[in-house]
N, C-alpha and C positions, 0 to 999 in steps of 0.2 A: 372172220378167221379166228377159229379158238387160240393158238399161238398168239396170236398177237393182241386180242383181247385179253390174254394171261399177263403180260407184259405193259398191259395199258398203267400207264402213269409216269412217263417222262417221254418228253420229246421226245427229245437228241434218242435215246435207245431204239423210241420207234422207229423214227425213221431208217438209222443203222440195220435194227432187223430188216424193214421191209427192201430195202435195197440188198440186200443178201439174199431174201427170198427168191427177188425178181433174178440175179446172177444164176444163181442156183437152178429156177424153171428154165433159163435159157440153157443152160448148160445139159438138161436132159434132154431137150428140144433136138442137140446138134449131136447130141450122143445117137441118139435114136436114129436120125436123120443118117451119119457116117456108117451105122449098123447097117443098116438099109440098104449102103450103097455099096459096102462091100461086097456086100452076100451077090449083089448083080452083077459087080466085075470082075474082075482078074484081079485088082491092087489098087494100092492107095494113088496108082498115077493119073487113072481115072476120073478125080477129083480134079476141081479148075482149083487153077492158085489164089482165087477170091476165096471160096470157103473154106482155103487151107489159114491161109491171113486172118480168117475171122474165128477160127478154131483159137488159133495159137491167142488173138488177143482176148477172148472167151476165159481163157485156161489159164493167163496173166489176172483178168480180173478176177477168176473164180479165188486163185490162191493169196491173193491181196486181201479180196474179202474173209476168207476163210482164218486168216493169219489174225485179221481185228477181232474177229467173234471170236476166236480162242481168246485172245488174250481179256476180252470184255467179257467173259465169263469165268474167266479166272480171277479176274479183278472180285465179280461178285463173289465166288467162293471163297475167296482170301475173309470180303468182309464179314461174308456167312460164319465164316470158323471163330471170326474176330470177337464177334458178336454171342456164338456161342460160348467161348472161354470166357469174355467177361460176365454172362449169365451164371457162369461155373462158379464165382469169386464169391466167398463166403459173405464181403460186408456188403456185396448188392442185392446175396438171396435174399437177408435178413434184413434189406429195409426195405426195398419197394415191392418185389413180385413172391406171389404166393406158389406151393408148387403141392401138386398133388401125390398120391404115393410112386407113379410112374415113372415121377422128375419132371413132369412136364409141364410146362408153364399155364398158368391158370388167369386169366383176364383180370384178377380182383388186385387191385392194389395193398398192401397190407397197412394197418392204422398207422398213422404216424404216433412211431414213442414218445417225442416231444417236442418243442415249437422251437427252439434257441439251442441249447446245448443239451448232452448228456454226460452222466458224471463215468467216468473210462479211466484204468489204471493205465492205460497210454499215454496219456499227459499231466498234468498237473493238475490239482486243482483248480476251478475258477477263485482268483484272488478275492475277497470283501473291494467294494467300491465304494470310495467315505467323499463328502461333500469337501471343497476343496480347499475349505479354511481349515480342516481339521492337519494338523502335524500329527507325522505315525510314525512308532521309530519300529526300524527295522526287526526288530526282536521276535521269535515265536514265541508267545506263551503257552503252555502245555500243562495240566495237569493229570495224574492219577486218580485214577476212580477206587473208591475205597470207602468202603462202607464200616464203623466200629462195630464192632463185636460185644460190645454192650452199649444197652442205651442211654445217651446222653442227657444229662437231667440238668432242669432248670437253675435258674442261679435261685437263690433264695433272699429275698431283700433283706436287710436288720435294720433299716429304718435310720443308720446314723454315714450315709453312704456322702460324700463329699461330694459339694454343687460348688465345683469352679466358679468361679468370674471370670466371665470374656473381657480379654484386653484387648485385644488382637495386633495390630500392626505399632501402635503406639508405642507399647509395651515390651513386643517381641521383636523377633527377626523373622522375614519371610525366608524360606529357605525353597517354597517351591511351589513357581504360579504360572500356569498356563496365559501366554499371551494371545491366542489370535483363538477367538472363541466367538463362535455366533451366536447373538442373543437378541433379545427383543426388538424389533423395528428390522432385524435383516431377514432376511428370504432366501430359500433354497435357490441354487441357479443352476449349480454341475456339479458332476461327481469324478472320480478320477483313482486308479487302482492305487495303494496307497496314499491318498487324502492330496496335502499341500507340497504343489515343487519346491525345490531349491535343501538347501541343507540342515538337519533337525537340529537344531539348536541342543545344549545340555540344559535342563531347567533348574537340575539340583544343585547343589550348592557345592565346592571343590574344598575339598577336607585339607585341611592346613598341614596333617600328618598320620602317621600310623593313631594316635592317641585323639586325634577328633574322634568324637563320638555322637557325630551327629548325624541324625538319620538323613540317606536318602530314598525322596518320593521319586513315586514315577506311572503315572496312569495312561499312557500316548498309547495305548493298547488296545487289542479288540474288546468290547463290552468293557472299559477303566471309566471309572467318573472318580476324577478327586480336581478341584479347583483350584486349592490354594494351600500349602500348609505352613501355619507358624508358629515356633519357637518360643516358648515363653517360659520354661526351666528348661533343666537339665538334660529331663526325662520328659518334659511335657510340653504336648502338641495341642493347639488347636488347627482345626480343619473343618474346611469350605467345601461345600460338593456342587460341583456344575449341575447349573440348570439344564432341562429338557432342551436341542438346540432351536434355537431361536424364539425362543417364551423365554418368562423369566418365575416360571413358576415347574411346581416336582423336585424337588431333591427328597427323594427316599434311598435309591438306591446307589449301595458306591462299592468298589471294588479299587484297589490300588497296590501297588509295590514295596514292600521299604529296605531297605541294605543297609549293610555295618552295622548290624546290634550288638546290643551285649547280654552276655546270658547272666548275671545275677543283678541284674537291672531292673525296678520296678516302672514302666514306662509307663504312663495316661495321653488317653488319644479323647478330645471334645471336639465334637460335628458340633458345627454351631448356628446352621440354619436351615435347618427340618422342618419340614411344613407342618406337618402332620400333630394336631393335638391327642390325639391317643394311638399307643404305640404297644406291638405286645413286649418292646424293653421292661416296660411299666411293671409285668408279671412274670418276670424272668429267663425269655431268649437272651440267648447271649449270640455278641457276632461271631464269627468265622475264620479260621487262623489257618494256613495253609503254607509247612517248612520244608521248604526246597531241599535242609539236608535229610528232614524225613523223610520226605518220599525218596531221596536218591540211598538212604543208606538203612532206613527199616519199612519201605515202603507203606509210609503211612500218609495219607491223604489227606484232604479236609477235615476239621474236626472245631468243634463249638469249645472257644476258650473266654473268658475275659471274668475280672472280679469288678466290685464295688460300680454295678453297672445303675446306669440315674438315667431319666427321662424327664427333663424339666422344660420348664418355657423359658427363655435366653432373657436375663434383665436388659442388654439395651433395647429403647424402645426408639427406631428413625424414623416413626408417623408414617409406617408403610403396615404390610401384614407384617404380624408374629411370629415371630420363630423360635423354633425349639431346637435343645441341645441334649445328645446322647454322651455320655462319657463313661468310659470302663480304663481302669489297670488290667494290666499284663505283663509275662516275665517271658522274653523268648528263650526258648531250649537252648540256643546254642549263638556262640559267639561268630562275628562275622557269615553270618546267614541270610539269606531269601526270603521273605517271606511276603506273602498276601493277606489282605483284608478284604472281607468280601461281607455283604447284607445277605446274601443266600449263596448255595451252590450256582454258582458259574455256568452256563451253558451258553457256548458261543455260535456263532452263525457254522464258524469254520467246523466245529464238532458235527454241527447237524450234518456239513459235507461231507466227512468222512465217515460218519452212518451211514448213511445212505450210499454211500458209496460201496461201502461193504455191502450192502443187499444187494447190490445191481448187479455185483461180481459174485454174488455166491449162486450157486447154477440152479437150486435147489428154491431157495426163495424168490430169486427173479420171476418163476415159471408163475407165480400166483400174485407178484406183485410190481405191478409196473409204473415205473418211475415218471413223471412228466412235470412239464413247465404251467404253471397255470397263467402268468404274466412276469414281469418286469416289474421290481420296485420306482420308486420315484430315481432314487441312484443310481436305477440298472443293474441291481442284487435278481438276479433269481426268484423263484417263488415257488417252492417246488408245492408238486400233487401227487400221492400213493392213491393208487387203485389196488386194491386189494380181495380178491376172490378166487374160489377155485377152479377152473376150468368145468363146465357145465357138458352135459353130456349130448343135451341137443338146445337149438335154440329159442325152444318155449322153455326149458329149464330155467335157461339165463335171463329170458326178459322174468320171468316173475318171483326175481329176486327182489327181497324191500334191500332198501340202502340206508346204510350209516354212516352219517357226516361228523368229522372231530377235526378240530383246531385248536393252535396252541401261538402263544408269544404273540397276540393282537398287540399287549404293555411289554413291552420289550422287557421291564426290570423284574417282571413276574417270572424269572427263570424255574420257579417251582413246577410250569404247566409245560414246559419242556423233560422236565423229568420224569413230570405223570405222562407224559405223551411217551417218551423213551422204554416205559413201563410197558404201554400196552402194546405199543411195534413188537417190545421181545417178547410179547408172550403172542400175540397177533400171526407173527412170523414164523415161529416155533414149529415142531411137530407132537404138540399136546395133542389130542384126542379133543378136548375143549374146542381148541384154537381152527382144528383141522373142517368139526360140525359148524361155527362159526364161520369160517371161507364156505362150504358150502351153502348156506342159508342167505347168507347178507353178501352184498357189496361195500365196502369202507372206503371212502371217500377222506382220505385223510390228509390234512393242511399244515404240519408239525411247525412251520414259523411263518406268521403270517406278519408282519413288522419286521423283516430282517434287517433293514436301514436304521431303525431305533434300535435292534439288537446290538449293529457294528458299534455304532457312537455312546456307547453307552446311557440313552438315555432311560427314563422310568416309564413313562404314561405316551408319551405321543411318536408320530414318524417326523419324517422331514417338514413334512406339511405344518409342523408346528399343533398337531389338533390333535385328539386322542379319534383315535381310528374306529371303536368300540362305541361310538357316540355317531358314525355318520355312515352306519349300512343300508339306508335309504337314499346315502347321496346319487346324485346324475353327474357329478365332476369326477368322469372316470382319469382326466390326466393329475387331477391332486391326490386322489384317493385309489387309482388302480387296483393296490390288494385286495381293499372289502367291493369295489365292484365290479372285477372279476369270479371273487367270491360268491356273491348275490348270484351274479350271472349264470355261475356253473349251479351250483345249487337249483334257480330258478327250471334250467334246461332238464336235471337227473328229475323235477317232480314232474317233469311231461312225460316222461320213461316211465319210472315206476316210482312206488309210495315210497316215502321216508320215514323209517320209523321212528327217528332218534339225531337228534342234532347236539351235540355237546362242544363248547368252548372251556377249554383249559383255562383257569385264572391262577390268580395267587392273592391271599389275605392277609392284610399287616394289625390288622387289629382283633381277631379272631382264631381261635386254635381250632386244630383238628379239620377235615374234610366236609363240605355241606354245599350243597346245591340252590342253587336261581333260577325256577321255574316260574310259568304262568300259568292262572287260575284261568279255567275253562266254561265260560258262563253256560254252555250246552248244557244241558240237564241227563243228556245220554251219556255225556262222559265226563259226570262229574266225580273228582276227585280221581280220575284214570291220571292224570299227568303225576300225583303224588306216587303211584306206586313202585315205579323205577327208583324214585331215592330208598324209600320203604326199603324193597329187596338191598340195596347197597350195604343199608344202616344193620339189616339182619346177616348180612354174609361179611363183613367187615365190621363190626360192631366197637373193634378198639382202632379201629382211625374214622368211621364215615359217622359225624353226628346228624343224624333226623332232629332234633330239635334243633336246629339251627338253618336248617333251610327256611324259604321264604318263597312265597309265589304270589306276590304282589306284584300288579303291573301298575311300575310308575310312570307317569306320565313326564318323569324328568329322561326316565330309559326307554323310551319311545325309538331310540337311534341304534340301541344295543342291536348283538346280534341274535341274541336267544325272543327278543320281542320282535322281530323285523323276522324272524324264519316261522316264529309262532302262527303271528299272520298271515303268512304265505303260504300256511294249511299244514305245517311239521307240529303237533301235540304235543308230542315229548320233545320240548324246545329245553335246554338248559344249562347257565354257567356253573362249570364247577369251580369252588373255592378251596384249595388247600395253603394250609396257612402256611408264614415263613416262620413258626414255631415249632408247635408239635404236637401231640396228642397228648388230652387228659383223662382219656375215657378205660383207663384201664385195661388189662392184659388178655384178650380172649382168643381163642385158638377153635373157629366150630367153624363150618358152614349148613345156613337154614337154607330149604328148598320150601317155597310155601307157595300154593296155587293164586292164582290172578284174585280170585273170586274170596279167598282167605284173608288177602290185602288188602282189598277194598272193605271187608267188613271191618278191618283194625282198625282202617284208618278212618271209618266213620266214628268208631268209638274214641277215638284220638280228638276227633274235633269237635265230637259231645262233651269232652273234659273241657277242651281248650274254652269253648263256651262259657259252659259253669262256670269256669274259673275267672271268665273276663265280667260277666255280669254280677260276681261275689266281688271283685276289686271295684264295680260301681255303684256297689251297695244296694241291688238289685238282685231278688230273688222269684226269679221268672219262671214259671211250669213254659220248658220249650220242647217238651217231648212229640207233642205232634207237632209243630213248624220250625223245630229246628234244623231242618237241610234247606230250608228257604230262607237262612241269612247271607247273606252278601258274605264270601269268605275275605274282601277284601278289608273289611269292615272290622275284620278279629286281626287281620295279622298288620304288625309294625310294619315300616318302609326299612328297605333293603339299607346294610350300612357299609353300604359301596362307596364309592369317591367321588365328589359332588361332580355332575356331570356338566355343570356352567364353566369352569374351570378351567375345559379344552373341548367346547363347543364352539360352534360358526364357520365361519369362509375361514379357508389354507389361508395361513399367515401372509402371502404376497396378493392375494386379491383383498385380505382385509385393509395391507397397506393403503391397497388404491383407495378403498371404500373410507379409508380416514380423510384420506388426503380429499379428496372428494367433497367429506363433511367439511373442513376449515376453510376450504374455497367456498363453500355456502355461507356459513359464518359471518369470513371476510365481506361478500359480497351483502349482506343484508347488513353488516355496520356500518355500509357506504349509502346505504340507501337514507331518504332524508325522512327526516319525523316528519314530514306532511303526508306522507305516501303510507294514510292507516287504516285500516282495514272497518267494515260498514258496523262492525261490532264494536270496533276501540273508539269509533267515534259517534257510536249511541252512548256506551256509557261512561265517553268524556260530558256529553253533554248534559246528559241525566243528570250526574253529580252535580255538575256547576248550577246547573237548574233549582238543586232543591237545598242546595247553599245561596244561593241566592234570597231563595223564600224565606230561609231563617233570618237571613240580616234583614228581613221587613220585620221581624217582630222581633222588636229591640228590648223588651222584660218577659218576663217569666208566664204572666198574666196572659201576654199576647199571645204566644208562645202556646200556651193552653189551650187559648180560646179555641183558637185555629186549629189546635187536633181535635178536638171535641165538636168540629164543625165538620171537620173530615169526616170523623166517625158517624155521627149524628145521621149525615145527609145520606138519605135512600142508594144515591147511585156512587158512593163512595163505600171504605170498609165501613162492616155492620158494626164491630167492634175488633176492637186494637189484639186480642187475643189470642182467637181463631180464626183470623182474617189471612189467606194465603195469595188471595185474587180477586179481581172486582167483578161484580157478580153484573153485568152488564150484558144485555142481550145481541141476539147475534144471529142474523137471516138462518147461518146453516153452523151454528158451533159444532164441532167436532172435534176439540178436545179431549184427552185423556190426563191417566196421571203422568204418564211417561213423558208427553210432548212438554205437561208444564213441567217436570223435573229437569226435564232437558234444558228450555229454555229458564229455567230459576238458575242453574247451574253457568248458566252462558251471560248472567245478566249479574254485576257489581254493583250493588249499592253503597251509600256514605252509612258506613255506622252509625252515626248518628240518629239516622231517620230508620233505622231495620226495624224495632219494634211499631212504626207508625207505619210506614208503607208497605215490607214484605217479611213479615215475622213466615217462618217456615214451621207447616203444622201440616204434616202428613194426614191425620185424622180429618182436618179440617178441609182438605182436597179431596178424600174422600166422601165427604158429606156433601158437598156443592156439586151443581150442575159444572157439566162443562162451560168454559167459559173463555176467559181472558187473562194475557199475560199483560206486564210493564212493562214499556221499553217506549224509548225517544223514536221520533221517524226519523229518518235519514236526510228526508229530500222537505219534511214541511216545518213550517218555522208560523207560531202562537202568538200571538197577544198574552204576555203574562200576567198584563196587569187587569185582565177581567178574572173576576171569581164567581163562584155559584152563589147566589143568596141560601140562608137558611131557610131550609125545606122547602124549596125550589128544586126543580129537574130540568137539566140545561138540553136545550133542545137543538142539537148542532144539526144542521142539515148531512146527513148519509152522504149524499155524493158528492161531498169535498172532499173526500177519501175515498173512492170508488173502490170496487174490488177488484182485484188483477186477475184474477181466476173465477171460473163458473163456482167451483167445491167452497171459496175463499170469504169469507164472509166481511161486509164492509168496515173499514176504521172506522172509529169516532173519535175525536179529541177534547178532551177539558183543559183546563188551564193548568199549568204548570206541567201536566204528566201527559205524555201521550199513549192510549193503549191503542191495541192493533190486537189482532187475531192470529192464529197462526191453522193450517187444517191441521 
């Protein structure tokens, strides 16, 4: 029945229809029938009263039935209409079903915009999520963006600038130190929206009246690192910067609060334990002074203040690493003021929310740039991913776009690479003519905070994990490391799609001025020196911030973990970090842009690295005709190693599996100081025995005389050493010797003799091992035990029988024993 096959897919309905049907046939059955029999009779009396009774109960059931199927097809159109209006509702078109120009519903699901949340002026932002020993006080911090209007110029040394002496607690007064802080030996465990429960303590100190005039700190803030600070004048602080959380190593970066100043007050502030043995303080950055009343009353922002600024190494010495101490004067504007101290401009996780958030809402930029989750930090921060391109006219257009990968804030205290990233979204997102050929040619792949856990806590180099993140994008521990292997991951997936042309990571450099790139040298000979030419154009279109002599394309094998060597390999060419420093530029004022072809590039840049040549082999006092084999030198071989941050520092297992792997090691430890000195190994008691053996033999020869004889007996005799000089091994024959020099280095290395006897028994003479046949080593047997007291006659050859020593193997050639020494063979 086509009806009812329409219909097929629920019982209970079927059945309903087909009992209706059947009503319904009978009902025409008796129609028909009463038709029939009227036309023959006179009237309805005609009729016997049985099929009058079965009429009427016919006509009962028909309208019973009739009464259900109205109302169960009304039920359906109800849900029909239900189902259409919520199709109608704007937030269901735009996230699952696609529609075509009709309106009508089209099979294709539409992509999901992102995996966890999306940023909506509907609610709030998602709050930062800090580890749960961290205290946060409730406070926004907010600054103004503001850029000087002239540029700010270096302090200038004079060479008679004042080197405090740390006193510190002794001396001073602590006026303000963070208690519950995690540090070396603890592990991340949970995170929680404003850090630690219970009630924030005051840490500052409570001013005794209008006329204290002592500062209050305060760092309990998004991106604050300040530790401790004390009191030791007036006017004069020393201060502590919190380590990285849970290492005990990083303090570069610090950012902090102070209140109640005074304005014709000369104040000095000394950090007093700086890792860092060179610093660009040395050559004149100055820090970062940021006045609550200026920005609220002449809106002025950030801006580079400080005098009589010093970069020294700290005189206490606690038999731990060295630390260094930064110290600058300063006079604040204005009395009872706000202010901040910052190592760089500021950029917090919450800022990057409210970018981005801005773009999602702007109707204009959304259409070409779509917001998504790439993961979860270790904390359960966010991770955002921009997709960036312009809608493609058909779908070969779009697959054979190449794609652009950019990341920023791996080092959390590198806020520099958040501002370069900031930089390229607003010109990125714009509607320049540039920006606009760009969205149609590439896809951008862009990762603006990839550490946002080490962003919240203010710390410099690592996440939670305790490790520098930038050191392990090869790792397999996606639950310690999430960001960089979700990273790899997505990366991995876009080079199945299509090529990547360009991979760049945002950094920032504390001992280096101006802009410069971290590439890798490409040993292909097809695309040699192609990876150089992207800086090249940088250095020519930006020439007073991008320094080309400064870049470096050495691949170290200490940065084997990085991210620009980990995507190189993975087949990305123009793999590279970029470096902008926390200084400034010294290259001078230039206003041009050069357009110059691929092929223009690469011939500079060959005459670039014919100088560099010249110039290395005139520093080694070498003057070489290398005109024809000069592109077949190793370019690694000309350039320095990168002067990045020693990468051992915050390498290995997350801090909570390294715990185990200690704890692990002292259990072993303990357990072999329990074991008993009889229990020693076949090697510690060969040459226990050996020694005691050939002290033995000296106490037979009780003067000088005998003593003589007896080496000169040694030496003499054919099947001992030839002589005491060049003697390495007894030159003693051997069914199948197969000996080399390795096997004896090996075994000389594994074998302790008594000083005494070294020049007489195994003087070491590499020459002297290469001249002799393969042969034999020294060593005591384990299992056979001599007669010490027979010796060889002079010029005698001791004829031990072979299979007292048999051979344990076919390749293994048989022991022999003489008296006092036992040799053996080794294959």
């Amino acid at each position: 029945d086509p009806l009812t096959s329409q219909l097929d897919g629920n019982t209970s309905t079927n059945q309903h229809t087909q009992h209706g049907l059947t009503v319904l046939l009978r009902l025409v059955i008796i129609q028909f029938f009463t038709f029939h029999t009227k036309s023959r009779t006179s009237g309805p009396t005609s009729l016997s009263s049985a099929v009058h009774r079965q009429i009427e109960a016919i006509n009962r059931d028909f309208h019973s039935c009739l009464q259900g199927w109205m109302q169960w097809c009304g039920l359906i159109a109800g849900i029909t209409g239900m189902y259409s209006r919520m199709l109608s509702l704007p937030h269901l078109r735009s996230r699952q079903l696609l529609y075509d120009e009709l309106d009508e519903v089209n099979p294709r699901l539409r992509e999901p915009q992102e995996l966890f949340s999306i940023l909506s002026t509907k609610r709030a932002l998602p709050a930062p999520r800090w580890p749960i020993e961290c205290e946060v006080i409730k406070e926004n911090i907010h600054h103004i963006e503001w850029a000087p209007p002239q540029p700010e110029y270096f302090y200038q040394p004079k060479g008679n600038e004042k080197v405090p002496e740390i006193v510190g607690e002794k001396k001073g007064t602590v006026v303000y130190q963070l208690d519950s802080v995690p540090t070396e030996g603890s592990y991340f465990t949970s995170s929680r929206v404003g850090g630690k429960q219970g009630i924030i303590k005051e840490l500052a100190v409570t001013l005794q009246g209008p006329e204290d005039n002592t500062l209050l700190f305060e760092s309990r803030f998004e991106s604050g690192n300040l530790q401790k600070a004390v009191r030791v004048d007036t006017y004069e602080y020393e201060l502590t910067l919190r380590t990285d959380l849970y290492t005990n190593k990083h303090t570069q970066w610090f950012y902090f609060r102070v209140q109640n100043t005074r304005k014709d007050a000369t104040y000095r502030f000394t950090i007093v334990n700086l890792l860092k043995p060179k610093s660009l303080y040395t050559v004149g950055m100055k820090p970062l002074l940021y006045s609550q009343m200026d920005a609220n009353m002449r809106n002025i922002g950030w801006r580079r203040e400080g005098n009589e600024i010093k970069y020294y190494k700290n005189n206490t010495d606690d038999g731990q690493q060295p630390f260094y101490c930064l110290t600058w004067t300063i006079q604040f504007p204005y009395d009872q003021d706000t202010c901040f101290f910052a190592h760089f401009y500021p950029y917090t996780y919450t800022d990057l929310q409210c970018y981005l958030l801005s773009v999602a809402n702007n109707p204009i930029q959304s259409q070409f740039c779509k917001l998504q989750t790439l993961c979860r930090s270790l904390a359960g921060n966010t991770v955002y991913l921009l997709t960036i391109t312009n809608p493609s006219q058909t779908p070969q257009v779009a697959a054979a776009k190449k794609a652009v990968v950019l990341s920023a804030r791996v080092h959390p205290g590198e806020s520099n690479g958040s501002w370069v990233m900031k930089g390229f979204l607003d010109f990125i997102l714009s509607n320049s003519p540039d920006a606009q050929l760009l969205r149609d040619i590439f896809v951008f792949k862009v990762l603006p905070m990839l550490n946002p856990d080490g962003v919240i806590v203010g710390n410099y180099r690592c996440s939670l994990a305790g490790r520098d993140l930038n050191r392990h994008y090869k790792t397999i521990l996606k639950e310690s490391f999430p960001c960089i292997w979700y990273t790899r991951n997505m990366i991995k997936r876009l080079l199945e799609e299509r090529e990547v042309l360009l991979y760049c990571d945002f950094h920032g450099h504390s001992r280096k001025n101006n802009i410069f790139l971290y590439g890798c040298n490409n040993n292909n000979r097809k695309y040699w020196l192609h990876e150089r030419v992207f800086p090249l154009m940088l250095s020519k279109n930006a020439p007073d911030k991008f320094s080309f002599h400064s870049c470096n394309f050495k691949v170290q094998k200490c940065k084997e973990g990085t991210g620009r060597v980990v995507m190189w390999r993975m087949g990305i060419l123009n793999s590279y970090t970029m470096e902008s420093t926390f200084g400034g530029s010294t290259l001078g004022t230039f206003s041009f842009v050069c357009h110059r072809p691929f092929t223009q590039c690469l011939a500079e840049l060959k005459e670039l690295l014919r100088q560099e040549i010249h110039k290395k082999f005139h520093e080694l006092g070498q003057d070489v005709d290398i005109e024809e084999s000069w592109s077949d030198i190793s370019l690694s071989d000309i350039e320095s190693s990168t002067s990045g941050s020693d990468s051992s520092l915050s390498d290995g297992l997350p801090v909570h599996l390294a715990n185990i792997a200690d704890e692990l090691t002292q259990k072993k430890k303990m357990f072999k100081k329990k074991k008993k000195k009889s229990l020693q190994t076949r090697k510690q008691r060969n040459e226990q025995y050996q020694k005691k053996n050939l002290m033995w033999k000296l106490k037979l020869t009780e003067d000088t005389s005998e003593r003589a004889g007896f080496a000169s007996t040694l030496q003499n005799h054919p099947a001992f050493f030839k002589n005491s000089e060049n003697s390495s091994f007894l030159p003693m024959r051997s069914e199948n010797p197969r000996l080399n020099e390795t096997n004896l280095s090996r075994r000389d290395k594994d074998t302790s003799l008594d000083p005494s006897m070294a020049t007489l028994i195994l003087p070491r003479n590499k020459g002297s091992m290469q001249n002799k046949k393969p042969g034999f080593t020294v060593s005591c047997s384990p299992k056979r035990t001599i007669n010490s007291s027979q010796e060889p006659a002079p010029g005698m050859k001791p004829n031990w029988p072979q299979s007292r020593y048999p051979a344990t193997k076919r390749d293994c050639a048989a022991m022999v024993a003489y008296p006092s020494l036992h040799i053996y063979t080794y294959p």
